[in-house]
PDB file of N, CA, C and O in Angstrom:
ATOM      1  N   UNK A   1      12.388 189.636 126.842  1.00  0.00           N
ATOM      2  CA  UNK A   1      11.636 189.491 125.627  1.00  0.00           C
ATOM      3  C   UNK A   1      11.887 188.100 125.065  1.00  0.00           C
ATOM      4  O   UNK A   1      12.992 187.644 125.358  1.00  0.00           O
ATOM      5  N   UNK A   2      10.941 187.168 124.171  1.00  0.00           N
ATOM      6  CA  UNK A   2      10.621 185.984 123.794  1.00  0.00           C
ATOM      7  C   UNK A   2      11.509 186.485 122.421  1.00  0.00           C
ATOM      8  O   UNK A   2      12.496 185.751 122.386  1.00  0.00           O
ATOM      9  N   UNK A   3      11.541 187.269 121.488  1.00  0.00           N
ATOM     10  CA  UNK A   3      12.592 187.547 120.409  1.00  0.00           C
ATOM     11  C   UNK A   3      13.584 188.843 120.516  1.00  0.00           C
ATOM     12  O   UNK A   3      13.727 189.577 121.494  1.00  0.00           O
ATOM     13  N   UNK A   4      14.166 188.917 119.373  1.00  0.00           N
ATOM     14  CA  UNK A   4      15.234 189.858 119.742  1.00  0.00           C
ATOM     15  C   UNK A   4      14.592 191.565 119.241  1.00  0.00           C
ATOM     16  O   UNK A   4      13.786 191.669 118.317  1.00  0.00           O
ATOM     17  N   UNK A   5      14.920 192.340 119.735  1.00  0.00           N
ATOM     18  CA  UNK A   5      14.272 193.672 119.526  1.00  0.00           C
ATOM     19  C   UNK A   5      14.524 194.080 117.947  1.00  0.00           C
ATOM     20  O   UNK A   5      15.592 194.430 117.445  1.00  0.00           O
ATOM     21  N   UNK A   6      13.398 193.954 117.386  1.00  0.00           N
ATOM     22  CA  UNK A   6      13.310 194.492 116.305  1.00  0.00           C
ATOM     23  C   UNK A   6      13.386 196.193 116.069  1.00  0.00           C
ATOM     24  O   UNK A   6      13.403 196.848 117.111  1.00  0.00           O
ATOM     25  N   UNK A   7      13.429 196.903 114.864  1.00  0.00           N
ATOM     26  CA  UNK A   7      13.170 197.822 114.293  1.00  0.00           C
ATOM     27  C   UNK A   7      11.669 198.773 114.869  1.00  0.00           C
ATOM     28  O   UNK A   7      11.586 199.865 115.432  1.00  0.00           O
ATOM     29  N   UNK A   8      10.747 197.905 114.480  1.00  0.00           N
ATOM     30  CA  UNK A   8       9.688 198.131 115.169  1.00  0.00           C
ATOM     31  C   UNK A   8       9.338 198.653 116.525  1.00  0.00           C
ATOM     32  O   UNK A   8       8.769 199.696 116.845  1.00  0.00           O
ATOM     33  N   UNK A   9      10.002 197.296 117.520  1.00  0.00           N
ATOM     34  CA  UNK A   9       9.703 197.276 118.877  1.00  0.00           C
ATOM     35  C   UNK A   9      10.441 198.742 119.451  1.00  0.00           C
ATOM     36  O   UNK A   9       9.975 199.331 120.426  1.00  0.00           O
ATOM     37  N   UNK A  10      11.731 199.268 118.655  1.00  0.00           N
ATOM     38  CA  UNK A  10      12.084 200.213 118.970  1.00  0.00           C
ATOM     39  C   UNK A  10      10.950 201.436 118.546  1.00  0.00           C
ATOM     40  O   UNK A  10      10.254 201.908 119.445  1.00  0.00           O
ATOM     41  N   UNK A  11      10.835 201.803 117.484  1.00  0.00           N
ATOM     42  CA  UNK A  11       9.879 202.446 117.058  1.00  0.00           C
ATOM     43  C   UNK A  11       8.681 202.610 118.082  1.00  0.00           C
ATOM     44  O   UNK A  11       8.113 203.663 118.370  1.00  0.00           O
ATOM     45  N   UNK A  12       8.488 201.667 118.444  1.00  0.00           N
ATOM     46  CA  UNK A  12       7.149 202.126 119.778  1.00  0.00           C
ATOM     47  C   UNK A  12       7.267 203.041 120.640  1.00  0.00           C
ATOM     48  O   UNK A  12       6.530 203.951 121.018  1.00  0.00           O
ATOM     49  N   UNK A  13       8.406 202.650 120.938  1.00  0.00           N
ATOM     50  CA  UNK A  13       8.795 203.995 122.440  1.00  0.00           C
ATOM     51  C   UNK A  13       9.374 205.095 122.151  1.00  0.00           C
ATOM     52  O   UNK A  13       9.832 205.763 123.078  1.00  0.00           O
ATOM     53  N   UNK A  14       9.487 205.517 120.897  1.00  0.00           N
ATOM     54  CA  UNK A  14       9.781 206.463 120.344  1.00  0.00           C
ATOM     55  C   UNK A  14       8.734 207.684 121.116  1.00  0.00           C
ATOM     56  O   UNK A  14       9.164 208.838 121.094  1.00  0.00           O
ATOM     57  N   UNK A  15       7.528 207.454 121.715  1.00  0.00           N
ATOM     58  CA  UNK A  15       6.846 208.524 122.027  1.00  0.00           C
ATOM     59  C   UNK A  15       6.849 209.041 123.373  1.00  0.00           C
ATOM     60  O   UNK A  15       6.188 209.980 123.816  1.00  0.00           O
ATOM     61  N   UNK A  16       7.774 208.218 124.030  1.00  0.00           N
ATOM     62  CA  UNK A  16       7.655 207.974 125.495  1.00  0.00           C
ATOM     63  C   UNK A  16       8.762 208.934 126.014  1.00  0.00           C
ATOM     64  O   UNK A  16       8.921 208.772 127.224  1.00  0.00           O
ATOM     65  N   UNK A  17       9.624 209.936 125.455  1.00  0.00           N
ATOM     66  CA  UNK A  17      10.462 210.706 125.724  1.00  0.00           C
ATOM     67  C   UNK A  17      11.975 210.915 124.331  1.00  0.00           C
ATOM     68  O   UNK A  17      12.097 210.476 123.187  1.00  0.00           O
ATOM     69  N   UNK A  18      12.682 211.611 125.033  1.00  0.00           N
ATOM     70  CA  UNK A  18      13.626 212.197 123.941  1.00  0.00           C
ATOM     71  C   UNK A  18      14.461 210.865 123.343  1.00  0.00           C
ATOM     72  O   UNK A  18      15.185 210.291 124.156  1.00  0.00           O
ATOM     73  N   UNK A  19      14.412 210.405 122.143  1.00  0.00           N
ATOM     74  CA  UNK A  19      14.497 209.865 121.125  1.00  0.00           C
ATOM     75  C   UNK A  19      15.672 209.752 120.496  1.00  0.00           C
ATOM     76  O   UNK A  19      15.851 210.714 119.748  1.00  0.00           O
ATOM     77  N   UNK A  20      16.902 208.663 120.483  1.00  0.00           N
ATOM     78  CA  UNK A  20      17.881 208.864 119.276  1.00  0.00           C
ATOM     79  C   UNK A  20      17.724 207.214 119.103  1.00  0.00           C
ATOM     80  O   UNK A  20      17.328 206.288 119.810  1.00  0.00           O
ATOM     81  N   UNK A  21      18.276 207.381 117.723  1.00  0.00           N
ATOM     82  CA  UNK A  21      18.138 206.140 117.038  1.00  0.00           C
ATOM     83  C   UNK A  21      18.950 205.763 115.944  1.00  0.00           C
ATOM     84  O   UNK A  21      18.401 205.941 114.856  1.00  0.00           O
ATOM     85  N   UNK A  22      20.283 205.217 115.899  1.00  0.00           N
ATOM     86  CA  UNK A  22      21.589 205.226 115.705  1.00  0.00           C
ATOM     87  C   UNK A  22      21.327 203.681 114.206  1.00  0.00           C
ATOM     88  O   UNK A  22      22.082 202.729 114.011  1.00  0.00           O
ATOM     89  N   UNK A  23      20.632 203.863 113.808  1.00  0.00           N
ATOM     90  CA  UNK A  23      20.255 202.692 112.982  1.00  0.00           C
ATOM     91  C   UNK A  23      21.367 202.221 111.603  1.00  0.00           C
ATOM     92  O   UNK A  23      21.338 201.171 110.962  1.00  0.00           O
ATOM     93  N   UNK A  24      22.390 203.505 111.428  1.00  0.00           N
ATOM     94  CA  UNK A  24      23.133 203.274 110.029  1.00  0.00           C
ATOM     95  C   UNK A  24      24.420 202.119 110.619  1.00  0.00           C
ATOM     96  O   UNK A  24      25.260 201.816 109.771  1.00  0.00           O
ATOM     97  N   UNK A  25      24.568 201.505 112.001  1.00  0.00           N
ATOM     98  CA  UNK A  25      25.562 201.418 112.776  1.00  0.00           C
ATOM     99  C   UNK A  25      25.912 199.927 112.363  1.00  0.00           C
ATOM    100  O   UNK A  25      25.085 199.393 111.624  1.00  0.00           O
ATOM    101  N   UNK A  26      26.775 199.344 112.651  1.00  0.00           N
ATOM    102  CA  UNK A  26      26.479 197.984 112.521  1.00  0.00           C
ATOM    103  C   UNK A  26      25.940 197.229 113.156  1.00  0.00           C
ATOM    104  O   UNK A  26      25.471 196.182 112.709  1.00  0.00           O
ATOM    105  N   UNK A  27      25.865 197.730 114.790  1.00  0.00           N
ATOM    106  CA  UNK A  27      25.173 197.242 115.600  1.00  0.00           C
ATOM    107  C   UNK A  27      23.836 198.396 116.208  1.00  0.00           C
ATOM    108  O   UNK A  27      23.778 198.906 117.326  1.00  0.00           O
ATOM    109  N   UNK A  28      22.891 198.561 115.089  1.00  0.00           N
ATOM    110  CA  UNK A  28      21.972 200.187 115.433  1.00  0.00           C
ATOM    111  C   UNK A  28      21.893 199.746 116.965  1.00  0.00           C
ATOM    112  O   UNK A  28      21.870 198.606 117.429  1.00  0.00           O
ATOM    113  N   UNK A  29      21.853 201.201 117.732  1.00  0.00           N
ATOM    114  CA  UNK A  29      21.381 201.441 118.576  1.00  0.00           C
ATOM    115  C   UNK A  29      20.668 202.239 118.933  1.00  0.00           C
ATOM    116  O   UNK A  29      20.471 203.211 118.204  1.00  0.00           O
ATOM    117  N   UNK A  30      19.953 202.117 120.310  1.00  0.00           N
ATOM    118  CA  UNK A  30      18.853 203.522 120.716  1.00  0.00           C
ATOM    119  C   UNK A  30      19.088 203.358 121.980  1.00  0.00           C
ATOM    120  O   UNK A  30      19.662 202.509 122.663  1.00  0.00           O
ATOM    121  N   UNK A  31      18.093 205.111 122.307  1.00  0.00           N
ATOM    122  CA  UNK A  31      18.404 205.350 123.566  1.00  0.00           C
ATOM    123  C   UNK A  31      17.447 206.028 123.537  1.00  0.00           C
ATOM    124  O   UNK A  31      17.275 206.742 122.549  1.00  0.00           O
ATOM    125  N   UNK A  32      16.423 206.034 124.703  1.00  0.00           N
ATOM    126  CA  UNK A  32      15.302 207.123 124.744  1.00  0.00           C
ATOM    127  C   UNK A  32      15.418 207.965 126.360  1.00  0.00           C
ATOM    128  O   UNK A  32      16.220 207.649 127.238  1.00  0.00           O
ATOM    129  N   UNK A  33      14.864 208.574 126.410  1.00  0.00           N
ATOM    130  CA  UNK A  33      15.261 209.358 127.939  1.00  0.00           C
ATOM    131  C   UNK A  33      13.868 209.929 128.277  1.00  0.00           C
ATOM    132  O   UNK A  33      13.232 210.571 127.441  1.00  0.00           O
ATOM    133  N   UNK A  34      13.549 209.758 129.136  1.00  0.00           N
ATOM    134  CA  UNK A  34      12.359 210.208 129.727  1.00  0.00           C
ATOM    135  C   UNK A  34      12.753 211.020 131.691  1.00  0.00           C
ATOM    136  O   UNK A  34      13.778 210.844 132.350  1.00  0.00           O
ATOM    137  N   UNK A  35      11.259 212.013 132.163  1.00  0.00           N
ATOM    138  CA  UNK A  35      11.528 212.984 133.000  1.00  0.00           C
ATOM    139  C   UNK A  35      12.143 211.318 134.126  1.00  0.00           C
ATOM    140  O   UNK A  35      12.857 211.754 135.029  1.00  0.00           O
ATOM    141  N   UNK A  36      12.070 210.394 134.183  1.00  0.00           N
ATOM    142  CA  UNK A  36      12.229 209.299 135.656  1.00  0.00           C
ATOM    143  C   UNK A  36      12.491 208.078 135.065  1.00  0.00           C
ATOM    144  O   UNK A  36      12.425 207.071 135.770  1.00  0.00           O
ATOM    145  N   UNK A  37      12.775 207.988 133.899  1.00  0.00           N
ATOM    146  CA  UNK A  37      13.360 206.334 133.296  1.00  0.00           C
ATOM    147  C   UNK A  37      14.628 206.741 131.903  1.00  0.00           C
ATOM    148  O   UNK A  37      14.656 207.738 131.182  1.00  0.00           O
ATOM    149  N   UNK A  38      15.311 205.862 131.920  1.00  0.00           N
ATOM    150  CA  UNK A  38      16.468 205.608 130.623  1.00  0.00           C
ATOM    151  C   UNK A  38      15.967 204.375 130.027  1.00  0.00           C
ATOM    152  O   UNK A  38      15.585 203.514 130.819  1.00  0.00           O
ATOM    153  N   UNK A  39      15.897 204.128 128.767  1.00  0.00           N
ATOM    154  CA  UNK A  39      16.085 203.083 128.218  1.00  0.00           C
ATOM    155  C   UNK A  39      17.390 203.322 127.030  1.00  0.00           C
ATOM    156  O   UNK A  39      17.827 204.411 126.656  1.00  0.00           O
ATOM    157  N   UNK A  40      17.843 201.946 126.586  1.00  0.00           N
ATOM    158  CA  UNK A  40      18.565 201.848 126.096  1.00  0.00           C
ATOM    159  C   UNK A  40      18.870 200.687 125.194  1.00  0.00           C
ATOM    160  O   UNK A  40      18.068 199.787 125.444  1.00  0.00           O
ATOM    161  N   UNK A  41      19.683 200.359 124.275  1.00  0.00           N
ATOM    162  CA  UNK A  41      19.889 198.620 124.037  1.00  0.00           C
ATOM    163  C   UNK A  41      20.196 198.661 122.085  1.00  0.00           C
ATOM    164  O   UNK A  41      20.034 199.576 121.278  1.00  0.00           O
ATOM    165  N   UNK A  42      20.532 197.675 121.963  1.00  0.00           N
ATOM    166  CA  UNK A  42      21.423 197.211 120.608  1.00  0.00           C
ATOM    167  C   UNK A  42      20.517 196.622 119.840  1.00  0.00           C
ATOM    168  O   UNK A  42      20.341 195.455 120.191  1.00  0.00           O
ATOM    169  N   UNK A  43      19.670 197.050 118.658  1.00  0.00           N
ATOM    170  CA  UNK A  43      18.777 196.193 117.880  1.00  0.00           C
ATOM    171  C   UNK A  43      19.202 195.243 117.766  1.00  0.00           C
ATOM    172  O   UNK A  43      20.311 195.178 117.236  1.00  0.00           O
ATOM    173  N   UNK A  44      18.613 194.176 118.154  1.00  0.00           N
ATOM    174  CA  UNK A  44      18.965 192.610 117.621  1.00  0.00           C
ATOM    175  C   UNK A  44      18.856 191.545 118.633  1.00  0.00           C
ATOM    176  O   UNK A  44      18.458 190.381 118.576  1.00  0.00           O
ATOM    177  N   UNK A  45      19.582 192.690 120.094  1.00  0.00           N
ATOM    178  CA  UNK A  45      19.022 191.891 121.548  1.00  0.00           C
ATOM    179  C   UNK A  45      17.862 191.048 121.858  1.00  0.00           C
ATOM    180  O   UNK A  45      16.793 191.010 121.248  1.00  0.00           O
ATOM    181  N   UNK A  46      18.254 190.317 122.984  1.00  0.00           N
ATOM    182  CA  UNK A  46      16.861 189.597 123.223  1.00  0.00           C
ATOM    183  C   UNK A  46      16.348 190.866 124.522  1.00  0.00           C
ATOM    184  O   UNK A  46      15.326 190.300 124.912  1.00  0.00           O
ATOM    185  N   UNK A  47      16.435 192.122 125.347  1.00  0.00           N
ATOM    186  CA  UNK A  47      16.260 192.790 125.772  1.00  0.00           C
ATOM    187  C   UNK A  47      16.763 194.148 125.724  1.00  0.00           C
ATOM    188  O   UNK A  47      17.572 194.710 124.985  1.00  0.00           O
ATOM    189  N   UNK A  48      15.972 194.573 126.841  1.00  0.00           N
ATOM    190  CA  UNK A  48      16.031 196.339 127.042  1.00  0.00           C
ATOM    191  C   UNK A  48      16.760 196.323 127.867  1.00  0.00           C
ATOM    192  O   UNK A  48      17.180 195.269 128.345  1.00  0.00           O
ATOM    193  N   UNK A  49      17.188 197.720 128.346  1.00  0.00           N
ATOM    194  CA  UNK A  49      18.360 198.087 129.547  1.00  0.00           C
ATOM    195  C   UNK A  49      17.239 199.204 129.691  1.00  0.00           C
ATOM    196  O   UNK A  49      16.835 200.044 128.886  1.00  0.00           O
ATOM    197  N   UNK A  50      16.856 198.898 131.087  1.00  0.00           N
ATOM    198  CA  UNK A  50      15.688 200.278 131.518  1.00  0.00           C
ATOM    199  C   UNK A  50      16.074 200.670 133.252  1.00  0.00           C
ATOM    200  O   UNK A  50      16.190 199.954 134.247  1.00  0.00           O
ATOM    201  N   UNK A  51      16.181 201.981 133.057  1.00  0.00           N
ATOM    202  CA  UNK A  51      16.542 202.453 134.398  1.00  0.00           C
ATOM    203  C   UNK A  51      15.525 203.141 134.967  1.00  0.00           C
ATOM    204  O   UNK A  51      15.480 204.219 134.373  1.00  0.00           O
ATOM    205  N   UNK A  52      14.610 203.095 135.874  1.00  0.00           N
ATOM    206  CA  UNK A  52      13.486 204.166 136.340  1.00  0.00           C
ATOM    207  C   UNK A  52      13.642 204.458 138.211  1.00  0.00           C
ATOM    208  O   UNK A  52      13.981 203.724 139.140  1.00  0.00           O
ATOM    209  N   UNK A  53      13.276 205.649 138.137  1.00  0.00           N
ATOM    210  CA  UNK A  53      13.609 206.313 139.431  1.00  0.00           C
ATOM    211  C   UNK A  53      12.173 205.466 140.422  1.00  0.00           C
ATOM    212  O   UNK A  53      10.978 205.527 140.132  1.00  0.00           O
ATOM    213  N   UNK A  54      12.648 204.904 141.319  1.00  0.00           N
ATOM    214  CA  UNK A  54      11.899 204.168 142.269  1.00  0.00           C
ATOM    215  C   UNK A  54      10.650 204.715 142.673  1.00  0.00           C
ATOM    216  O   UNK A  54       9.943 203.968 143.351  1.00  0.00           O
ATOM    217  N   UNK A  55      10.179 205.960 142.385  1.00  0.00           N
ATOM    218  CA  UNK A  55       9.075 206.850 142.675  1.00  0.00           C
ATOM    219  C   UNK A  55       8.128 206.644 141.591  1.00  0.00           C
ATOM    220  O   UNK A  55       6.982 207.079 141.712  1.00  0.00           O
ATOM    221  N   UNK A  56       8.606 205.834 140.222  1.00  0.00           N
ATOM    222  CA  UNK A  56       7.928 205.746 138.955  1.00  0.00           C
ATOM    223  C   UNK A  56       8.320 204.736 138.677  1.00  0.00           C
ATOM    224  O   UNK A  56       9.381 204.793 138.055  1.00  0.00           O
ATOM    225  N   UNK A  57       7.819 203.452 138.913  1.00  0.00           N
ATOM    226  CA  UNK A  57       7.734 202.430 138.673  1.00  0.00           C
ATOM    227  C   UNK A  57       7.221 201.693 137.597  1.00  0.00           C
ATOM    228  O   UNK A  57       7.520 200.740 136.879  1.00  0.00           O
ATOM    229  N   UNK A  58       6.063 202.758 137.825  1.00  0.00           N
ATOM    230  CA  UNK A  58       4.582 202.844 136.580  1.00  0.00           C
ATOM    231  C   UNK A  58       4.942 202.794 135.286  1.00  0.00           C
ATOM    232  O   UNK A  58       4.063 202.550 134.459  1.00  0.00           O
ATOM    233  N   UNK A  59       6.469 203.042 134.804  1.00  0.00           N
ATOM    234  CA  UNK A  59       6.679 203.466 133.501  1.00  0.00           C
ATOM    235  C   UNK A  59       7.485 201.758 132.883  1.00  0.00           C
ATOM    236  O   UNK A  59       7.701 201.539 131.691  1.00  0.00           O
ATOM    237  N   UNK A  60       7.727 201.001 133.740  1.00  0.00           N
ATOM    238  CA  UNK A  60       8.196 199.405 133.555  1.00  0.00           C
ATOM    239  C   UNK A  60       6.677 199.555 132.923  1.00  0.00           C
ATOM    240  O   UNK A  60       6.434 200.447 132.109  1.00  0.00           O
ATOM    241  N   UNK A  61       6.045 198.962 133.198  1.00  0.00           N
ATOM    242  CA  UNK A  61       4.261 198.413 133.026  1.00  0.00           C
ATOM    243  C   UNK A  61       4.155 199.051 131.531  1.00  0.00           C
ATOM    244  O   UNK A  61       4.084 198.352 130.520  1.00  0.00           O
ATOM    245  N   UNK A  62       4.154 200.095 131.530  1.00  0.00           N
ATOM    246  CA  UNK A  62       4.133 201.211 130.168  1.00  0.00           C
ATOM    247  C   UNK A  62       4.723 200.953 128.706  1.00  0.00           C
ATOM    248  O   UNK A  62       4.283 201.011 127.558  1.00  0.00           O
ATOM    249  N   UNK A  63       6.307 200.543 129.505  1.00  0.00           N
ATOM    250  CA  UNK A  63       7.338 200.085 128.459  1.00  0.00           C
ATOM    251  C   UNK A  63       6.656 198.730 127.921  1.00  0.00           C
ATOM    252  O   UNK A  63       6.326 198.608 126.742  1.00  0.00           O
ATOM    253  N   UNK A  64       6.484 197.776 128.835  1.00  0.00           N
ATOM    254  CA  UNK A  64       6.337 196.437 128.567  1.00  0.00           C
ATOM    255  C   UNK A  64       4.948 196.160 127.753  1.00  0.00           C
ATOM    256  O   UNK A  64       4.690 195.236 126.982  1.00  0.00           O
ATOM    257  N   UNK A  65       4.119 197.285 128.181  1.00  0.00           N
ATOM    258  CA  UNK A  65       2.740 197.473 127.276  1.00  0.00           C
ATOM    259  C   UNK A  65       2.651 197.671 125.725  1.00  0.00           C
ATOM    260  O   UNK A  65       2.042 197.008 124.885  1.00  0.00           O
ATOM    261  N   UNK A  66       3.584 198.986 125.575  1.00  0.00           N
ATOM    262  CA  UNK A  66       3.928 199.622 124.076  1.00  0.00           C
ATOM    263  C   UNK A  66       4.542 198.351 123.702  1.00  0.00           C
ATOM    264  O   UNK A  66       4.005 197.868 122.705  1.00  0.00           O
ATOM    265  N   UNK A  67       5.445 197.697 124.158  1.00  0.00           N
ATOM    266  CA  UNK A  67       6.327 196.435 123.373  1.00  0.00           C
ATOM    267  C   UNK A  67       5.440 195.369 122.851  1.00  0.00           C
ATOM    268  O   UNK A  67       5.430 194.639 121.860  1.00  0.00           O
ATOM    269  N   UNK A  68       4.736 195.548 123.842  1.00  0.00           N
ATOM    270  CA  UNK A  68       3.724 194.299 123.355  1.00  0.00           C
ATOM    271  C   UNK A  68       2.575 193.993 122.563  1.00  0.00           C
ATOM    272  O   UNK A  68       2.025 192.954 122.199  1.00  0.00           O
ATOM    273  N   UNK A  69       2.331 195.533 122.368  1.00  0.00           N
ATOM    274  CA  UNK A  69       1.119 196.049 121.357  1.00  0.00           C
ATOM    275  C   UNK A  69       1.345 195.407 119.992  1.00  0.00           C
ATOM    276  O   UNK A  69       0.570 195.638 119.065  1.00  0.00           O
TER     277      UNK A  69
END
């Protein structure tokens, strides 16, 4: 990513599978979980930590779409 993950950018993928969002923290964090990908990462980063099962690739493209909306 060109800036650091906002509030927002998290908020997008909020729909994309099971959802926590650790925001009171000093460093908020999230974590979303989906049926073939993990994401993960520290508001404020300049990126994501995304894990997807090699059979679903499709869901990189997805992530990087919602972010960019």
């Amino acid at each position: 990513m060109e800036e650091p993950v906002t509030e927002e950018d998290i908020l997008k993928l909020k729909p994309m599978g099971s959802f926590l969002y650790l925001s009171m923290l000093r460093a908020p964090f999230f974590k979303i979980d989906g049926d073939y990908f993990h994401i993960k990462e520290i508001k404020g980063n300049g990126h994501f930590w995304v894990a997807v099962h090699k059979e679903h690739t499709c869901y990189v493209e997805k992530i990087k779409i919602l972010v960019e909306s």
